[in-house]
DSSP file (Angstrom, degrees, kcal/mol; ACC not computed):
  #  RESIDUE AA STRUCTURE BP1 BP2  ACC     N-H-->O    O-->H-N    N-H-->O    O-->H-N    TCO  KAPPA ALPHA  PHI   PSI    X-CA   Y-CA   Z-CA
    1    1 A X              0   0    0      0, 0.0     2,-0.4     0, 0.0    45,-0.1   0.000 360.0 360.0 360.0 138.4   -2.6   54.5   -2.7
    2    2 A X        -     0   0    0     43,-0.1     2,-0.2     0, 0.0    43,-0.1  -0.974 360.0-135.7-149.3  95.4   -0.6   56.1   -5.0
    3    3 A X        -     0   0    0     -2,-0.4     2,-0.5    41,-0.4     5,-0.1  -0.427  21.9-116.8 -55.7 113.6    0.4   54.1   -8.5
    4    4 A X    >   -     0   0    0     -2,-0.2     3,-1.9     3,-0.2     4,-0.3  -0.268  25.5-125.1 -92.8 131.0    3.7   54.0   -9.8
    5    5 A X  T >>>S+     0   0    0     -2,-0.5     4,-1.8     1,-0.3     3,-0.9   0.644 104.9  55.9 -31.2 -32.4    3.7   55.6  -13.0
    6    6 A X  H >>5S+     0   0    0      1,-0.3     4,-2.2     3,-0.2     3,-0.6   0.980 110.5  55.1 -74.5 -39.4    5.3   52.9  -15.4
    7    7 A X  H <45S+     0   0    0     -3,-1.9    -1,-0.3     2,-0.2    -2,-0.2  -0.052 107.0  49.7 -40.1   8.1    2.3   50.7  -14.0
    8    8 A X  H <45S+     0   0    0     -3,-0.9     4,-0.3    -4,-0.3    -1,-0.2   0.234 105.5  53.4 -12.3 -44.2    0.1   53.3  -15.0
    9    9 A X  H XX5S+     0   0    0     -4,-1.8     4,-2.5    -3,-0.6     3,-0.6   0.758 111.8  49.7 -91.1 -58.5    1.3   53.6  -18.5
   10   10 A X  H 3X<S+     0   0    0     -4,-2.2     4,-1.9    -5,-0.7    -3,-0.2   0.949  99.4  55.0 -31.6 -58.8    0.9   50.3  -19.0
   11   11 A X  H 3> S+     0   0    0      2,-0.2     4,-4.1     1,-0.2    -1,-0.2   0.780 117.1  44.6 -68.0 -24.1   -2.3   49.8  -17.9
   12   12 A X  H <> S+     0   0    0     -3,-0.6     4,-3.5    -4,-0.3    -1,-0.2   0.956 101.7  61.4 -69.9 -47.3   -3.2   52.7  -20.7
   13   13 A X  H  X S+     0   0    0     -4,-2.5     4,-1.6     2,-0.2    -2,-0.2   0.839 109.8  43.3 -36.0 -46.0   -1.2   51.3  -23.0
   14   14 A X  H  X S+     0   0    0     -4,-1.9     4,-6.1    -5,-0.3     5,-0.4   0.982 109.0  57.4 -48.4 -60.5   -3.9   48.3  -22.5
   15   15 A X  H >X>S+     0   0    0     -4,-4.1     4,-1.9     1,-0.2     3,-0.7   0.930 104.8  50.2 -42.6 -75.6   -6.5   50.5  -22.4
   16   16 A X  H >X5S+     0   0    0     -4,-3.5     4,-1.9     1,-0.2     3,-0.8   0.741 120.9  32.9 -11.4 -71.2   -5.5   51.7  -25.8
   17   17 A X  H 3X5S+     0   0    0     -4,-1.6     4,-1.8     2,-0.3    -1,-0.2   0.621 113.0  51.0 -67.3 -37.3   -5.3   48.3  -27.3
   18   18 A X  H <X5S+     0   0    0     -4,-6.1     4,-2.8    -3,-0.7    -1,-0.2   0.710 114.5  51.1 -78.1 -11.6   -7.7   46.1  -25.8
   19   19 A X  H <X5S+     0   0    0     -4,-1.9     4,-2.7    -3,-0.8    -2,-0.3   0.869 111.0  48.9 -98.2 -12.4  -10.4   49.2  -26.7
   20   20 A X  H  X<S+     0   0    0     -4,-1.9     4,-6.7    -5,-0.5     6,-0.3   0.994 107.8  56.2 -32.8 -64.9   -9.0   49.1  -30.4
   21   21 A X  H  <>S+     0   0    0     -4,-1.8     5,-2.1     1,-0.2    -2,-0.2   0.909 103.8  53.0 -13.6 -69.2   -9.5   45.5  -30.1
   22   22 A X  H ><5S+     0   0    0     -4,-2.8     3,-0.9     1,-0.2    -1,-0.2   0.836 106.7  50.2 -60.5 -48.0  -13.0   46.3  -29.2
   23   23 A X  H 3<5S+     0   0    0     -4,-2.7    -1,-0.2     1,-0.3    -2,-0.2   0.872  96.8  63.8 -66.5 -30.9  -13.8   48.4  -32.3
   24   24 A X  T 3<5S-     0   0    0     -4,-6.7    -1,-0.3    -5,-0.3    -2,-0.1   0.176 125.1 -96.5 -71.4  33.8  -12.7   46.4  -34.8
   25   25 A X  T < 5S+     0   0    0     -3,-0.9     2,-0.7    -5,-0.2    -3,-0.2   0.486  76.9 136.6  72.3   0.0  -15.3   44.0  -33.8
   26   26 A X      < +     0   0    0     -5,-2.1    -1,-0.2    -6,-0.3     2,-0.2  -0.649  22.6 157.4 -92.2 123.5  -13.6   41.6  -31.6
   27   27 A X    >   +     0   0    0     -2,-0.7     3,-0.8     3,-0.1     2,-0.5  -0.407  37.0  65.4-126.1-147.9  -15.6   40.6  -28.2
   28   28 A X  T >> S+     0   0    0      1,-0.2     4,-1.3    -2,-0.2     3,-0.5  -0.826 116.1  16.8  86.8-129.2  -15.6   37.8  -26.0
   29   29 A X  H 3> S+     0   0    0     -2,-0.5     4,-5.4     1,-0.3    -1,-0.2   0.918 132.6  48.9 -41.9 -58.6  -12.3   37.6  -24.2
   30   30 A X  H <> S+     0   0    0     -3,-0.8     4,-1.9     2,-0.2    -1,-0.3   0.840 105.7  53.8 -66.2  -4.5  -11.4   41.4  -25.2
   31   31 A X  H <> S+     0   0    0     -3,-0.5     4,-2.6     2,-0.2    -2,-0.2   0.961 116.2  40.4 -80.8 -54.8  -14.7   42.7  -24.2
   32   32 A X  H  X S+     0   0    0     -4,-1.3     4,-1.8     1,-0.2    -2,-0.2   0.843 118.4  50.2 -73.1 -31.5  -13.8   40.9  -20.6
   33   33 A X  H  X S+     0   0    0     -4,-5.4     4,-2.1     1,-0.2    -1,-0.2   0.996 110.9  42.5 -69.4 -58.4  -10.2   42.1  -20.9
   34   34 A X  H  X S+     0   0    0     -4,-1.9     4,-2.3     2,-0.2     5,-0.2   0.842 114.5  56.3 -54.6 -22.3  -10.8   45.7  -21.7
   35   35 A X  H >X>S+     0   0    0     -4,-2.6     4,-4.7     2,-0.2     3,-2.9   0.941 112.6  46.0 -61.7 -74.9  -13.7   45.6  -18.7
   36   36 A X  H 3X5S+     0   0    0     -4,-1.8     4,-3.0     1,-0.3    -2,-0.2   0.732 109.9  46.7 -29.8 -63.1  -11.0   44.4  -16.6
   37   37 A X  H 3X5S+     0   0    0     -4,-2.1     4,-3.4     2,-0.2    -1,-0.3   0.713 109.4  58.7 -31.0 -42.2   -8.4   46.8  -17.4
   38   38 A X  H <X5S+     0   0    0     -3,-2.9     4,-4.2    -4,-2.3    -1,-0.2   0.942 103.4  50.0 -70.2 -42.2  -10.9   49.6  -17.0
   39   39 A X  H  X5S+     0   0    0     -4,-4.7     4,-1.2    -5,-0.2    -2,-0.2   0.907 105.2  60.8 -77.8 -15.1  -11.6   48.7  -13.6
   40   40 A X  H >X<S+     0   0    0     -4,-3.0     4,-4.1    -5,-0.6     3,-1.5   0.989 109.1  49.7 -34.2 -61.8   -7.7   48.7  -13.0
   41   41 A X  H 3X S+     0   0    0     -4,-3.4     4,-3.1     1,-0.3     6,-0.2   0.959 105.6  44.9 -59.9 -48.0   -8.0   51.8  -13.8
   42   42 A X  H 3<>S+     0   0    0     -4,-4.2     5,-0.9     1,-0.3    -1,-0.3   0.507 113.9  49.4 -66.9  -7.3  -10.3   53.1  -12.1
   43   43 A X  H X<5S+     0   0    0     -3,-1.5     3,-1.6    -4,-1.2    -1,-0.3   0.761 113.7  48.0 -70.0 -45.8   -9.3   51.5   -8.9
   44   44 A X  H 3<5S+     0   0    0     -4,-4.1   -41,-0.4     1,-0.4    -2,-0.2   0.832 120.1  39.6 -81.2 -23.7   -5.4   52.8   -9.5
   45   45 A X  T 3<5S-     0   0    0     -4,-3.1    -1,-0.4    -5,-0.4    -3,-0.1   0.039 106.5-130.1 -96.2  19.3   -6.7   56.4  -10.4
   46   46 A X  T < 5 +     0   0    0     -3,-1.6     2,-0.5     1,-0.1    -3,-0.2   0.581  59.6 141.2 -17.0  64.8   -9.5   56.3   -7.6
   47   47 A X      < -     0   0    0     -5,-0.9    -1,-0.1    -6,-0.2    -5,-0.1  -0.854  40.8-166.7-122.7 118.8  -12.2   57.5  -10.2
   48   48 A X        +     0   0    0     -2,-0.5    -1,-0.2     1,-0.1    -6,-0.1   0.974  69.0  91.1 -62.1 -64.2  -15.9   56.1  -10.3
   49   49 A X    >>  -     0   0    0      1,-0.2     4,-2.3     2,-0.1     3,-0.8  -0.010  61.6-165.3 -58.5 103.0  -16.7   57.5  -13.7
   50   50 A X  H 3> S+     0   0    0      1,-0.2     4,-0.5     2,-0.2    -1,-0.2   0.897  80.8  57.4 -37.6 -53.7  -15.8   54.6  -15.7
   51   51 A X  H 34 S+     0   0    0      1,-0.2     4,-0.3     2,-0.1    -1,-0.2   0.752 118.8  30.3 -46.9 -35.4  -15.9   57.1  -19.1
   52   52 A X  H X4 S+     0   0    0     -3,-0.8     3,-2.6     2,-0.1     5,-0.2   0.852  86.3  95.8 -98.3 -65.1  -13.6   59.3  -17.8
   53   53 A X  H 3X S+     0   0    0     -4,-2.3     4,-3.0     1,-0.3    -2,-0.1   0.547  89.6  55.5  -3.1 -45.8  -11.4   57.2  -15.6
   54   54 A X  T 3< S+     0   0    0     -4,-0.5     4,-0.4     2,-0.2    -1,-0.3   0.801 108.1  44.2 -56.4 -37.2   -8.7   57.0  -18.9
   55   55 A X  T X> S+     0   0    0     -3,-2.6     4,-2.2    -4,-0.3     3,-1.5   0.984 110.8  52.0 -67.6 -71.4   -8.4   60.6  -19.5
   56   56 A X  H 3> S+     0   0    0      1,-0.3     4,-0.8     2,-0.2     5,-0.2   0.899 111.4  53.4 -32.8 -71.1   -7.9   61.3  -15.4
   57   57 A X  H 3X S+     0   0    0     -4,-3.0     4,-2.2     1,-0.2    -1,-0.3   0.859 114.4  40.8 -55.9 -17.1   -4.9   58.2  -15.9
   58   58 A X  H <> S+     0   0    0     -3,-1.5     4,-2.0    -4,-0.4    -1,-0.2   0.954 116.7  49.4 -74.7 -68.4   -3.3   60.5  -18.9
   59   59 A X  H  X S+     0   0    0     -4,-2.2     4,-0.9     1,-0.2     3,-0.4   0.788 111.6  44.6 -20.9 -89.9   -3.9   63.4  -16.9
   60   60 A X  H  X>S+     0   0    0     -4,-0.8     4,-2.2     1,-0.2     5,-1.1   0.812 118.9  46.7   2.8 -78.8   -2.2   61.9  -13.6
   61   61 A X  I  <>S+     0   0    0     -4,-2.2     5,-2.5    -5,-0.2     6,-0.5   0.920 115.0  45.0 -49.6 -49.5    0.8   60.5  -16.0
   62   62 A X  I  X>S+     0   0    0     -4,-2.0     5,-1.6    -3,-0.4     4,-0.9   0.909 130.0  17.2 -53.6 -84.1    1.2   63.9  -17.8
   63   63 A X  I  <5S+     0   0    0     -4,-0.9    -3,-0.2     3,-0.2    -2,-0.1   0.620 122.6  40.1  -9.3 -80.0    1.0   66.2  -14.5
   64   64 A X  I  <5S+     0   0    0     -4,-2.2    -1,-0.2    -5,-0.3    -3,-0.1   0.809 127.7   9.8 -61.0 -53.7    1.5   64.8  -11.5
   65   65 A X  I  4<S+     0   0    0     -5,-1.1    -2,-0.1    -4,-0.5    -4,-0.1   0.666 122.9  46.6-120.1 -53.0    4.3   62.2  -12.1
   66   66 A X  I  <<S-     0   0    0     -5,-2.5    -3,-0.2    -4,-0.9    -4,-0.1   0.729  90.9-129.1 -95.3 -21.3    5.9   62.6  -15.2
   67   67 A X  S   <S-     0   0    0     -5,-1.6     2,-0.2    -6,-0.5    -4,-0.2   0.254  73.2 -19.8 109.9 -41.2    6.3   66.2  -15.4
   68   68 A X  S    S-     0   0    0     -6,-0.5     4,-0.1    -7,-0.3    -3,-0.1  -0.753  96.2 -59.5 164.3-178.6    4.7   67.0  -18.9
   69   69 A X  S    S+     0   0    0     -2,-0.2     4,-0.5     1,-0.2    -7,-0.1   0.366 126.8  66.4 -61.4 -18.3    3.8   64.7  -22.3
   70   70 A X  S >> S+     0   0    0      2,-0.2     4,-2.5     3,-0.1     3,-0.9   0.905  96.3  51.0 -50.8 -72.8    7.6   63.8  -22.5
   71   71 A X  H 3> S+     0   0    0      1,-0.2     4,-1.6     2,-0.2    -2,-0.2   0.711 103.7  55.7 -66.8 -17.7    7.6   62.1  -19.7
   72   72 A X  H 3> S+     0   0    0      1,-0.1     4,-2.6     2,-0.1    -1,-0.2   0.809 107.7  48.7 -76.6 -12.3    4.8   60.1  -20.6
   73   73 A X  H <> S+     0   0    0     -3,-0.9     4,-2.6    -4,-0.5    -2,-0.2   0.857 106.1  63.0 -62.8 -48.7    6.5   59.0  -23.6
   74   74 A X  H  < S+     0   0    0     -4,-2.5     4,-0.3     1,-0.2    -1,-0.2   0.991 116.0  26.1 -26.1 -67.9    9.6   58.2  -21.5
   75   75 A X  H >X S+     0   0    0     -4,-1.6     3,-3.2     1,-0.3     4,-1.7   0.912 112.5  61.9 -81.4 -31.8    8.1   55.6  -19.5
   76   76 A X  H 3< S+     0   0    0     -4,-2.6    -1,-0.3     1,-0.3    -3,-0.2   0.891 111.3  48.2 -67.2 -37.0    5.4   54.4  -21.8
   77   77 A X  T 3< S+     0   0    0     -4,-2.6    -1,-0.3     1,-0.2    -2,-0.2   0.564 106.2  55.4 -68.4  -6.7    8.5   53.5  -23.9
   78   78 A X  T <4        0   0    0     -3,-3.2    -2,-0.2    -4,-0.3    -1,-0.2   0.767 360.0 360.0 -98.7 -33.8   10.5   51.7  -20.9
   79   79 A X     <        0   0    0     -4,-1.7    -1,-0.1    -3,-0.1    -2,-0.1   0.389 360.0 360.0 -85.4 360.0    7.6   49.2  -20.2
């Protein structure tokens, strides 16, 4: 399975936000959200290591798909 990249950049973009969330001290709902999101990721990236699993999605986006750091910027901005 193979994730299409503006779904991908999204789901980081979450990541980003929900784990902001998380530092400024808000849990509950965000705790459950960012859990959720992670394991998105980690499904859509096929990566077990939870820790890592965000970096591998950057990676992916930069590399693979987008071409370079550009391109993640593209799409991250289209979504």
């Amino acid at each position: 399975m193979v994730t299409h990249p503006a779904v991908l950049a999204r789901l980081v973009q979450e990541y980003e936000r929900e784990s902001e969330f998380h530092a400024a001290g808000r849990h509950g709902p965000v705790r459950q959200r960012l859990e959720d999101v992670v394991y998105t990721l980690c499904v859509s990236t096929g990566t077990r290591d939870i820790d890592a699993t965000p970096a591998v999605a950057r990676e992916r986006l930069r590399t693979e798909w987008l071409g370079g750091a550009d391109g993640l910027q593209a799409v991250a901005g289209t979504v």
